[in-house]
Each structure stands twice: as structure tokens, then as C-alpha cells.
FIKOL-254543 format. One record per residue (C-alpha): residue number from 1; x, y, z. Coordinates in nm, 2 decimals. Example, Ala and Ser with C-alpha at 12.3 -4.5 7.8 and 13.67 -1.06 7.14 Angstrom:
2
(1; (1.23; -0.45; 0.78)),
(2; (1.37; -0.11; 0.71)),
END
This chain:
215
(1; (-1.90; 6.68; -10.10)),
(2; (-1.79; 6.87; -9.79)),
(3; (-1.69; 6.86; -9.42)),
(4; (-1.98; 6.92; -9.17)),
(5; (-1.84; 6.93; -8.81)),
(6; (-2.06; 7.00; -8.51)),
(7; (-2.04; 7.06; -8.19)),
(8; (-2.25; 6.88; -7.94)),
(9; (-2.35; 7.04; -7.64)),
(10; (-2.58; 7.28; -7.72)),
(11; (-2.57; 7.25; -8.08)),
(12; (-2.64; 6.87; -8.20)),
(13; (-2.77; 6.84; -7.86)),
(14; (-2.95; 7.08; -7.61)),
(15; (-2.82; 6.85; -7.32)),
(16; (-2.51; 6.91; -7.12)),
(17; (-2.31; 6.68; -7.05)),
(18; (-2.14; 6.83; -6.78)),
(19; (-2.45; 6.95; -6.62)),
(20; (-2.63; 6.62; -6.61)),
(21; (-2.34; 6.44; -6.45)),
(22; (-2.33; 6.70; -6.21)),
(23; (-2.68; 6.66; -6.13)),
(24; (-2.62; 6.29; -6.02)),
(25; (-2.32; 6.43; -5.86)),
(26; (-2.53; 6.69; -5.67)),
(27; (-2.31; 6.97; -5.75)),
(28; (-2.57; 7.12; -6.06)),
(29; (-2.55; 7.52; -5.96)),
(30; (-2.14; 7.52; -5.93)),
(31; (-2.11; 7.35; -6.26)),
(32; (-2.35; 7.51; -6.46)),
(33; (-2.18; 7.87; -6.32)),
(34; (-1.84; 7.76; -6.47)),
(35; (-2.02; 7.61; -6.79)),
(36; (-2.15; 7.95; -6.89)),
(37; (-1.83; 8.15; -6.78)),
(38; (-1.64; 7.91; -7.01)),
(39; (-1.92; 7.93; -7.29)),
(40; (-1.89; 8.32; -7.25)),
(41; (-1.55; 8.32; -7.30)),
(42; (-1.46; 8.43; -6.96)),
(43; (-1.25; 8.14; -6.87)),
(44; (-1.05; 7.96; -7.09)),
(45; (-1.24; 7.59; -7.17)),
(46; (-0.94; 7.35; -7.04)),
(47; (-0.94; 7.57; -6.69)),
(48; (-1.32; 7.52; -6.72)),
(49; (-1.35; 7.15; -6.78)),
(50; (-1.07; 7.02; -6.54)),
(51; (-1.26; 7.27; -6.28)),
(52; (-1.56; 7.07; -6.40)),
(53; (-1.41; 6.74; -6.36)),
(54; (-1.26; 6.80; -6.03)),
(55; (-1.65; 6.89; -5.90)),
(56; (-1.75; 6.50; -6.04)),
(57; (-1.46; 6.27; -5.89)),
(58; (-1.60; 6.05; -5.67)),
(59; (-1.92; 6.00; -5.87)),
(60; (-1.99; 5.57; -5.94)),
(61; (-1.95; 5.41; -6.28)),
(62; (-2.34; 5.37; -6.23)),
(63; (-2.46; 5.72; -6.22)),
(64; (-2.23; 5.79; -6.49)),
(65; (-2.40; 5.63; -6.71)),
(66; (-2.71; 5.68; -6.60)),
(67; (-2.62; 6.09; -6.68)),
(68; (-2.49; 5.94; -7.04)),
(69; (-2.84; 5.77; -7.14)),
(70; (-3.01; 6.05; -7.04)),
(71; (-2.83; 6.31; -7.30)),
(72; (-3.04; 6.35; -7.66)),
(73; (-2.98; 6.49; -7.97)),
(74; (-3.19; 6.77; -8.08)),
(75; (-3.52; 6.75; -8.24)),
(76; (-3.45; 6.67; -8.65)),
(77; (-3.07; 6.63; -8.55)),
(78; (-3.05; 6.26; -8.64)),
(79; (-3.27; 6.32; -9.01)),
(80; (-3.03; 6.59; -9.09)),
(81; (-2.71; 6.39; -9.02)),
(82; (-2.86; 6.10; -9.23)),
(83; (-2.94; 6.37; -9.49)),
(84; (-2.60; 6.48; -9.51)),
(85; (-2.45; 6.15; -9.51)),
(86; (-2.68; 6.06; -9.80)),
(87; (-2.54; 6.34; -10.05)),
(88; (-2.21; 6.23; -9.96)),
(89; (-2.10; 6.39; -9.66)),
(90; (-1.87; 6.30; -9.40)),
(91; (-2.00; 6.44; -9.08)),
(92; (-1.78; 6.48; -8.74)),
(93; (-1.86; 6.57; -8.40)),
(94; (-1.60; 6.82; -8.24)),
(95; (-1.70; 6.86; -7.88)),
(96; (-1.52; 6.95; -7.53)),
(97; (-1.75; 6.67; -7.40)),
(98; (-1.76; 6.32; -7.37)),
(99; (-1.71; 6.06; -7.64)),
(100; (-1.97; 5.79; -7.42)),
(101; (-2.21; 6.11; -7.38)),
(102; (-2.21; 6.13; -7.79)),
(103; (-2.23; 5.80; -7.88)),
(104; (-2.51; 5.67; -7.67)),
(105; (-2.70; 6.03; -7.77)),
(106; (-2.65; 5.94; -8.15)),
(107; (-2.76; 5.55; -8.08)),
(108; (-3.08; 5.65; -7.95)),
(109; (-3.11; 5.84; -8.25)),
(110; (-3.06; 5.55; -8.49)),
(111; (-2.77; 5.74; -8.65)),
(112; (-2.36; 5.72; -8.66)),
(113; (-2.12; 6.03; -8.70)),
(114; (-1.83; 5.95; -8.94)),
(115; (-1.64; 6.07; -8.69)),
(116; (-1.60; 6.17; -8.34)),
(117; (-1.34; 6.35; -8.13)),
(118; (-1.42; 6.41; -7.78)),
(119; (-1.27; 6.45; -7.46)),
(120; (-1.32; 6.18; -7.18)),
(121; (-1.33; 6.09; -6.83)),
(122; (-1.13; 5.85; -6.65)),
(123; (-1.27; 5.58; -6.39)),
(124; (-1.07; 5.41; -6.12)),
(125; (-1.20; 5.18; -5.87)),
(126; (-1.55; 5.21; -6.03)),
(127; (-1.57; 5.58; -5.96)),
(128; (-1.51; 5.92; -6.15)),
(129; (-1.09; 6.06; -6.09)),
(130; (-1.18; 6.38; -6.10)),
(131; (-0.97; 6.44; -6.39)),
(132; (-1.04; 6.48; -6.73)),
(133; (-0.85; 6.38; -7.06)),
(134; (-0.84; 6.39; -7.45)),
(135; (-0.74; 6.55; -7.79)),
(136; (-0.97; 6.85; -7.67)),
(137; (-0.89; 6.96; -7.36)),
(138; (-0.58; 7.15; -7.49)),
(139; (-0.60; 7.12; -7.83)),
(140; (-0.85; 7.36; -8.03)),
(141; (-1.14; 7.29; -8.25)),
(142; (-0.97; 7.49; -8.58)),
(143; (-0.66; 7.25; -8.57)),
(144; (-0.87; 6.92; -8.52)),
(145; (-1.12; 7.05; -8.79)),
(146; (-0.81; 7.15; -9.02)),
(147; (-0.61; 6.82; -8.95)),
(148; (-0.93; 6.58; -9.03)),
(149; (-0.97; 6.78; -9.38)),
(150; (-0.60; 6.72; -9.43)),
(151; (-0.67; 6.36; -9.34)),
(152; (-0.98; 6.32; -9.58)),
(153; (-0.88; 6.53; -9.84)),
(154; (-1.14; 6.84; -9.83)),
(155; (-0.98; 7.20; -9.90)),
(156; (-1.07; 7.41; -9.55)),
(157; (-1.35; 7.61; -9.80)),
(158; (-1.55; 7.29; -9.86)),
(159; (-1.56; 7.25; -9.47)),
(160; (-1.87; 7.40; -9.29)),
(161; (-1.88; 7.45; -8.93)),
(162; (-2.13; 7.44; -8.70)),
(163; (-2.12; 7.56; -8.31)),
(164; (-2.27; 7.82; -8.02)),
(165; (-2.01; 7.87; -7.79)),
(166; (-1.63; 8.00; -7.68)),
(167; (-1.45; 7.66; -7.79)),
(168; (-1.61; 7.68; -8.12)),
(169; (-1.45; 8.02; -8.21)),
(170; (-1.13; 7.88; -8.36)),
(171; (-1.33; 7.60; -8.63)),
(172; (-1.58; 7.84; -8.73)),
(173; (-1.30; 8.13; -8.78)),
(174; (-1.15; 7.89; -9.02)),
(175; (-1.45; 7.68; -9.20)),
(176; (-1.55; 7.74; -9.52)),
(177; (-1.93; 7.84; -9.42)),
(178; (-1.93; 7.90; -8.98)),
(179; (-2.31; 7.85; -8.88)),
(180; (-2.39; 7.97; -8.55)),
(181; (-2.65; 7.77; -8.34)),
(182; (-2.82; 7.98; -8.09)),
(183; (-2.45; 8.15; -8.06)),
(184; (-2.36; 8.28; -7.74)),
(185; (-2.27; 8.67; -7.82)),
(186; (-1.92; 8.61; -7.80)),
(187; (-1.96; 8.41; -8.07)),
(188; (-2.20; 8.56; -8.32)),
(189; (-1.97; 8.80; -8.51)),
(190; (-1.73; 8.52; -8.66)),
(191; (-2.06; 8.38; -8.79)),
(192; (-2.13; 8.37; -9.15)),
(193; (-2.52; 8.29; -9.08)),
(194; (-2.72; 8.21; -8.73)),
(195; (-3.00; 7.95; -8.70)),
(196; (-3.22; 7.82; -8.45)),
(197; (-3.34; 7.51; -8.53)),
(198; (-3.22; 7.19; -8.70)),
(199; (-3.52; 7.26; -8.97)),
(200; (-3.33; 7.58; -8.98)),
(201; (-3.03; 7.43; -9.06)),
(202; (-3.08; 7.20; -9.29)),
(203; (-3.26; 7.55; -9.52)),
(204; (-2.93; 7.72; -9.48)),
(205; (-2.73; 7.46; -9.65)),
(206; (-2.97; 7.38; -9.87)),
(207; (-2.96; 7.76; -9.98)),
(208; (-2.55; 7.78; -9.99)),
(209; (-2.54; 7.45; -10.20)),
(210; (-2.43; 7.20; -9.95)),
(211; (-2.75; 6.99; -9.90)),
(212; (-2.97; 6.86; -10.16)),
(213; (-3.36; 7.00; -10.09)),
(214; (-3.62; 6.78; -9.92)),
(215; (-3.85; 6.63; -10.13)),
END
């Protein structure tokens, strides 16, 4: 049994969270332009994301979660997390996004994560803060991915990683098996393998062991 730990925007999911509530927000372009700075490794993610956050304050508890319900996981996502889960799995979401944005993504899909860790952002009044909180704003991806093995029991090589962008660096530098998806090319030379598919995933661990083949 192993570890799988994903990110979610753009890897479980080809939505952004960010990006959608910034849409409702109707500040899309300056959003997205920090996004891919951050995702390029250009500007460190917690700068990124309180920028982010800032943008969105203001924006109603309504078109909050109207930008939630619209984010999706990615075509075969769900079968491959029940997949996992049926060979005896435990499979986490890591993500700098948003814990509502995750959950109602993985609902839709019929499917739970074992477990989730995800930033958040906090209402007052009904409305967005503008500010942003949660375990990874600060904190990094290797020591939440190394502190939940602790916590299960997995040794770090039975832990596979799976991500595409800056914040992803430090869990795939220290999984077991680091899968890019779609990596950004700041990414792509800590990567043990690339993919670009859920299909395409799901081969990979079959090949390296981790996953039972499909009938």
C-alpha cells in the first residue's frame, strides 16, 4: 500500500480555483497573470495567493459558491481515485487552493479523498476578506506530505507524488515516485515520469507496481 498525494489545480482538476472566483469577481486577466508567475516559479506561492486573495475581497458568499460548483475534476480522475482506494490506498489532496473548491469538485464526482489539506478563504459580513488562510499558505507541500506518512505509517519511498507546478517542487523532490502532470518547465526535471492524462496515469503506476491493472 502507498501514499498517493495530488495536487488539485491543474492536476486532479484542470479548473482553477483562483481563476473562476476571479471571474465572478471580474478581476480574470490580473489573477490569472499572478497565477502563472507563481506556477512558474517567479513569485513565491504565499506572495502569490495573498496577492490573489486581496483581488477577491469584497466578492458575496453567493458567487463564491457559485465559482466552487463550477470547479470539476478531470476526465477519469474520480475512477482512478476509487481504483487506488480499492487496492488499499490512502489518497490526499495537497493543494494551495481551497478546501470547499475540492470537496464539492470530488462530490460531483461521486468520490471522497482520504484526506484533504487545503488553504481557505475567510467570509465576514457575507462577503470575501480579502485575505487568505491555512496549513498551505506558508507551509510547503514536502513537510505536509512527509508529516501525513509519519502520521499513517508509510516510509517517504512508498509515497508517490503527483503535481504540475512551483508549489509542487518540494513533495515531488521528496516522494518515493514524483509524477509530473502536464508540468510547468520549472518543474519537469525533479520528475521521475511525465503524463498527460488520467488514462495516462493510472498506466504509469500500474507499470511501477502501485496499481493493480484494469481488467
Amino acid at each position: 500500500m502507498s501514499l498517493i498525494a495530488f495536487d488539485f489545480d491543474g492536476t486532479l482538476s484542470d479548473s482553477e480555483m483562483t481563476v473562476l472566483l476571479a471571474g465572478r469577481a471580474g478581476v480574470a486577466d490580473e489573477v490569472a497573470a499572478i497565477t502563472e508567475r507563481a506556477m512558474n516559479d517567479e513569485l513565491s506561492y504565499a506572495e502569490s495567493l495573498y496577492n490573489r486573495a486581496e483581488l477577491l475581497g469584497g466578492l458575496d458568499a453567493e458567487a463564491v459558491e457559485a465559482a466552487f460548483g463550477d470547479v470539476t475534476l478531470r476526465a477519469g480522475a474520480g475512477d482512478l481515485i476509487e481504483r487506488l482506494q480499492a487496492d488499499g490506498h490512502h489518497v490526499a489532496v495537497l493543494t494551495g487552493g481551497f478546501e470547499r473548491g475540492v470537496e464539492r469538485a470530488l462530490a460531483k464526482a461521486g468520490v471522497e479523498a482520504d484526506t484533504i489539506v487545503a488553504n481557505r478563504l475567510p467570509m465576514s459580513g457575507g462577503k470575501l476578506t480579502g485575505d487568505a488562510d491555512g496549513p498551505l499558505i506558508e507551509g510547503t507541500k514536502d513537510d505536509a506530505l512527509a508529516a501525513l506518512a509519519d502520521d499513517l505509517g508509510y516510509p517517504m519511498e512508498s509515497t508517490v507524488a503527483v503535481g504540475d507546478g512551483a508549489n509542487d517542487l518540494p513533495m515531488l523532490e521528496v516522494a518515493g515516485l514524483a509524477v509530473g502532470f502536464v508540468p510547468k518547465e520549472a518543474v519537469r526535471p525533479v520528475c521521475d515520469t511525465v503524463v498527460d492524462s488520467m488514462s495516462g496515469l493510472g498506466t504509469v503506476l500500474e507499470d511501477r507496481g502501485v496499481l493493480s491493472a484494469s481488467a
